[in-house]
C-alpha positions, 0 to 999 in steps of 0.5 A: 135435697142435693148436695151433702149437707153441712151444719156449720157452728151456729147450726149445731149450737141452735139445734143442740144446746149445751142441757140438750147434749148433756141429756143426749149423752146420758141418755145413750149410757143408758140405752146401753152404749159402752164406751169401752168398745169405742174404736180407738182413736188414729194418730198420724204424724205428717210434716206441719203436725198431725192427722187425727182420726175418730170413728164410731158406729151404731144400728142407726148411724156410724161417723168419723172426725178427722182433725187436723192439729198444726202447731205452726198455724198460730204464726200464720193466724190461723187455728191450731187445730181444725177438723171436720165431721162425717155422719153416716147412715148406719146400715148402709154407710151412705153418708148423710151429713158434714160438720164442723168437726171443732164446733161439735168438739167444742160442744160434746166436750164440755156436755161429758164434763157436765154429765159427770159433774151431774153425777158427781158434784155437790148438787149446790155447788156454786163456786168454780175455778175455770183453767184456761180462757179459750172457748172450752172454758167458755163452754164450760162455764154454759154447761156447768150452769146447765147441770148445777147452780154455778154462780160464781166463776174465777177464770185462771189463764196464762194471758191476763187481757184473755182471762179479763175478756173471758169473765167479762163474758161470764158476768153478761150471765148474771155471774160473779167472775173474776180474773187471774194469772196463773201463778199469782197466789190468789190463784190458790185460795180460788183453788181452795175455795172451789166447789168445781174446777175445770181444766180446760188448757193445753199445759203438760204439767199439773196446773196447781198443787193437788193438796189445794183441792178440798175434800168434796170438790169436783175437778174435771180435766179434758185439756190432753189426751197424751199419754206424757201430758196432764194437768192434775199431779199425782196427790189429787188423783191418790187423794181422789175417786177417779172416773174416766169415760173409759178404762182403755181409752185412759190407761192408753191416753190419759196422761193424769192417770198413766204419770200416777201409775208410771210413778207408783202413786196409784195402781191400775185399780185406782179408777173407780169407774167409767162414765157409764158405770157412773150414770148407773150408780155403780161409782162409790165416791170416797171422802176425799176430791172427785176426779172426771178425766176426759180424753175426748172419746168417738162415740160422744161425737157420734151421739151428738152429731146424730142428735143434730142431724134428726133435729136438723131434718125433723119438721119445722127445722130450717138448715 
């Protein structure tokens, strides 16, 4: 072989689907990965936006993400954020691999939300509001049906005809789907009716009132990592058993956890646990909502990156 290889979208998606990820994930919690000692991630501002960078490490592997976000890049037709992966070996640091760093993003991301969907929904939960119409939406529509018997899909965007084409998608799986704006009043019986909802967007302000959200339903929200930005206000999360995937990384980026604790409406202690004291059994959920709030952590890239590169040399797979 010469040359680094590079696994590109399709690639990933074939050697990884969505039920696969989820499993990996779990399975690296329990092998004893903790994600407080994640190194944390480098923001760095540059003139057309910013510069992020992701490291993580293990005994067998070590990796860095590097994506790039530019606001401006929607005017000019082109992606507003882009990125790309690096996998190392771990004992010599010998690089292995490259990556679509958005296509390994777009799948880890919804697989951690339904890791802890797995843990902390209904196990019939069946009824979901989806926040956004962008391919996190979507990927998380395909995990969510992985982990739960999701069967019927309301999508909730700012763009009527994206929103439409998203639960058009939704229903070529057998699902009931249907369209809304956000704002219009449907928007909040959806909301009520919920079993699971997903807030999969850009929006800095919360998507929806938190007293809609009923006692029982799992709400998920991966759109920030920005310590001023959130989807969800301060009720859902005081009403809520709320889990993180790592303390640190939430009370330094999370900004549906810092606004709450800025404002009073809850105290640092709130958080129930981390994700991996939640696959352990160690998270009491209360009687009210269930809050999993992702900020997008180094390490999830890394196990998934890792799994795609063995399933990508192993016998019988073809690059």
């Amino acid at each position: 072989m010469t040359g680094l290889p590079y696994l590109d979208a399709a690639t990933l998606e074939r050697l990884v689907p969505y039920g696969r990820a989820v499993q990996i994930l779990e399975d690296a919690l329990r092998d004893g990965l903790d994600p407080e000692a994640t190194p944390p991630r480098t923001v760095a501002g540059v003139p057309a936006g910013q510069l992020l960078l992701m490291p993580a490490a293990t005994r067998r592997y070590a990796g860095v993400k590097a994506v790039s976000v530019a606001p401006g890049n929607p005017g000019r037709g082109l992606p507003r954020i882009q990125g790309t992966y690096l996998l190392f070996d771990g004992d010599t640091l010998a690089p292995l691999a490259a990556m679509d760093g958005i296509a390994l993003t777009s799948l880890r991301t919804p697989a951690v939300s339904a890791l802890a969907v797995r843990h902390l929904a209904d196990p019939e939960a069946r009824r979901l509001v989806v926040f956004g119409s962008g391919p996190q939406a979507w990927g998380h529509v395909l995990a969510f049906r992985e982990v739960r018997p999701v069967g019927e899909v309301t999508v909730v965007g700012r763009d009527r005809a994206r929103a439409e084409a998203l639960a058009a998608r939704c229903r070529t799986l057998g699902l009931t789907a249907e369209a809304l704006t956000a704002g219009e009043p449907s928007v909040a019986a959806a909301v009520t009716a919920a079993d699971l909802v997903a807030c999969c967007t850009t929006a800095r302000q919360p998507l929806f009132p938190g007293k809609l959200a009923r006692d029982g339903v799992t709400v998920v929200a991966v759109g920030s990592h920005e310590p001023g930005a959130r989807e969800l206000d301060g009720d859902l999360v005081a009403r809520a058993t709320v889990v993180v995937e790592a303390r640190a990384a939430a009370l330094e980026e999370a900004g549906d956890v810092i606004i709450p604790i800025r404002h009073g409406t809850i105290p640092t202690g709130h958080l129930a646990g981390n994700l991996a004291e939640l696959i352990a059994g160690g998270v009491i959920t209360g009687a009210g909502p269930r809050v999993f709030k992702s900020t997008g952590m180094a390490w999830e890239d890394l196990v998934v990156a890792a799994a795609a590169y063995e399933a990508w040399i192993s016998p019988g797979e073809s690059a």
